[in-house]
N, C-alpha and C positions, 0 to 999 in steps of 0.2 A: 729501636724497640720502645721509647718513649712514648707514652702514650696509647698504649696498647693492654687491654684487660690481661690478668692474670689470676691465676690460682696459684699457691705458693704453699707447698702444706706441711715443709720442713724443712731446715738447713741445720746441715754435720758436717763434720770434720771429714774431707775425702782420706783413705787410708793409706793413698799414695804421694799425698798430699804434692801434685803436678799443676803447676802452673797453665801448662797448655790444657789439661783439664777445666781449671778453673775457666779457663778464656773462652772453651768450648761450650760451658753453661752460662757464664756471664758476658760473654761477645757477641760477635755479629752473628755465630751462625752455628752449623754442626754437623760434621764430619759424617762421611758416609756410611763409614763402621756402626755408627751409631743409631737407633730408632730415634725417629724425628719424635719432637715433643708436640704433646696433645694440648696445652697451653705456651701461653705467651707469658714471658715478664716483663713487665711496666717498668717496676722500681725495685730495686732490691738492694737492701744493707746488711755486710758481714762484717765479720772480724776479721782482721788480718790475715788469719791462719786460712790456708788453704781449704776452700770447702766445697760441698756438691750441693746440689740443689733437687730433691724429690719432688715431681710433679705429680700429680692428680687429675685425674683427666675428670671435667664437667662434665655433667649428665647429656648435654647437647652433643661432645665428642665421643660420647660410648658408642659404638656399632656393634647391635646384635645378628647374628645370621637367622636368617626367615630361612622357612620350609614353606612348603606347601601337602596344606592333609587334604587327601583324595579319599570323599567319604561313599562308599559304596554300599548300599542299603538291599532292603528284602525286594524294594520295588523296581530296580535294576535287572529287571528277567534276565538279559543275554549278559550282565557283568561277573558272575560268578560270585560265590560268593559273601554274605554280608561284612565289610571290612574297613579300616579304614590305612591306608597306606599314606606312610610319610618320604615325600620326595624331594631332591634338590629343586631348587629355582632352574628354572630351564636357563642354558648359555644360550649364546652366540647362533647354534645350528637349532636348539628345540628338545636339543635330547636336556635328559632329566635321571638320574638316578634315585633308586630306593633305599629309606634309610631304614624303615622299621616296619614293622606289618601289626595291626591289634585287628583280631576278629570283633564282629560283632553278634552279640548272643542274646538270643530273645529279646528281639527289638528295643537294645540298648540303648541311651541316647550317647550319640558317637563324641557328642560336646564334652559329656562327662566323663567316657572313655580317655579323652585326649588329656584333660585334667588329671584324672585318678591316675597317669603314666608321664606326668612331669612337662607337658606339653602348655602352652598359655594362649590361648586363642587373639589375634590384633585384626583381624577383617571380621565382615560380612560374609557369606558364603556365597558364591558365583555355581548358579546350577547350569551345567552342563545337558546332563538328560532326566529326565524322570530316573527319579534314585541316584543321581550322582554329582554331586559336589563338590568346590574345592574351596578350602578354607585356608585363610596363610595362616602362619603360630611361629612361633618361638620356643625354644627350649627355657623352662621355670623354673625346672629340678636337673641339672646336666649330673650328675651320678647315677639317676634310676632310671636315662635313660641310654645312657652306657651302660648300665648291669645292663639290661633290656636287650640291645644289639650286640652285646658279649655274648649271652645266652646264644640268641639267633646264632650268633657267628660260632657257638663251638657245636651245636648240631647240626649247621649247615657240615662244618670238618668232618663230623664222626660219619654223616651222609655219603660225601667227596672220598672220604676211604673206604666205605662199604662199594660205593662203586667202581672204587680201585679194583678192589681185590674180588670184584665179580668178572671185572674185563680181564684183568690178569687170568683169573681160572677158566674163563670160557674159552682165551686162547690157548693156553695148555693144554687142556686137555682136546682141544681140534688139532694141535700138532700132535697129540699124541695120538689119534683116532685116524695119522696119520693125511691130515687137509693137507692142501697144498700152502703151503709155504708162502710163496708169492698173493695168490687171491687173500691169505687171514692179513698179510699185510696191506692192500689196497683196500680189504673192508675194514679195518682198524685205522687206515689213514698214518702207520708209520712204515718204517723201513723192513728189507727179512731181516737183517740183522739185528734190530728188538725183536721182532718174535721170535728169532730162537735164543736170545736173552729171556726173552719173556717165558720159554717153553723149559729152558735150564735153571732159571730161579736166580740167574746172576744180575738181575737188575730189577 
């Protein structure tokens, strides 16, 4: 490890005060269990007393997660519409998921939108079609923009149970109106035995 930069931003007293610990931060190497370190030590002088070693990771070894905002404007005719949608970096296959949705309202500028909701703009914009863009960013504020997709996600829930308990009652009351049994099951795509669960209330 000689000769090799480091960041070194504290040494304490380990509480279990373990020699194979010690050897683990000041040896050759480091055990599986463990998260690899984000620096390197050069040189390092302790006290006798068993100790650990706190790293700090350099601005070089910080990795932020990129998104990418898909900015869809008034000029977008066939996009629906004015919005800007934040999505994973595409894998391996191209898919991509959504993380957040911010409408756009009376020709908002979308740059300021993504600002004013905790987002940090790091590209250029790549246009796609007339009215639509794609911009990479970063998360700036990560709390406002978790409230943000908290929200989303508990009235997507209150949505997902109002649809519940419409499929639920449309089947009841078609068994009770006397349908066939078999057909409410193959248009519902489960079994008869949920729909006459579903038709007695016991599930």
């Amino acid at each position: 490890m000689a000769g090799e930069d480091a960041t070194v931003v504290a040494v304490q007293p380990h509480p279990e005060e373990s020699a194979s610990h010690l050897k683990i931060f000041m040896g050759a190497g480091f055990t599986d269990d463990m998260p690899r370190p984000l620096v390197r030590v050069a040189r390092l002088t302790v006290s006798p007393r068993m100790c650990s070693v706190l790293y700090m990771p350099t601005e070089e070894d910080t990795v932020t997660t990129t998104y990418a905002a898909h900015i869809v404007t008034d000029e977008a005719e066939a996009l629906g519409d004015a919005e800007v949608i934040i999505m994973t970096d595409a894998d391996e296959t191209g898919a991509a998921d959504p993380i957040a949705h911010y409408p756009l309202i009376d020709g908002q500028d979308p740059i300021n939108v993504l600002r004013e909701n905790g987002w940090r703009t790091i590209s250029g914009t790549t246009e796609v079609e007339t009215g639509y863009v794609i911009v990479d960013v970063e998360a700036a504020d990560h709390e406002q923009i978790v409230q943000h997709v908290t929200f989303a996600k508990k009235q997507a829930d209150i949505e997902a149970q109002r649809q519940d308990n419409a499929w639920r009652t449309i089947i009841r009351d078609a068994m009770n109106d006397r349908a066939s049994a078999t057909k409410l099951a193959g248009a519902a795509q489960i079994s008869r035995e949920r729909v006459y669960q579903i038709r007695d209330g016991r599930r």
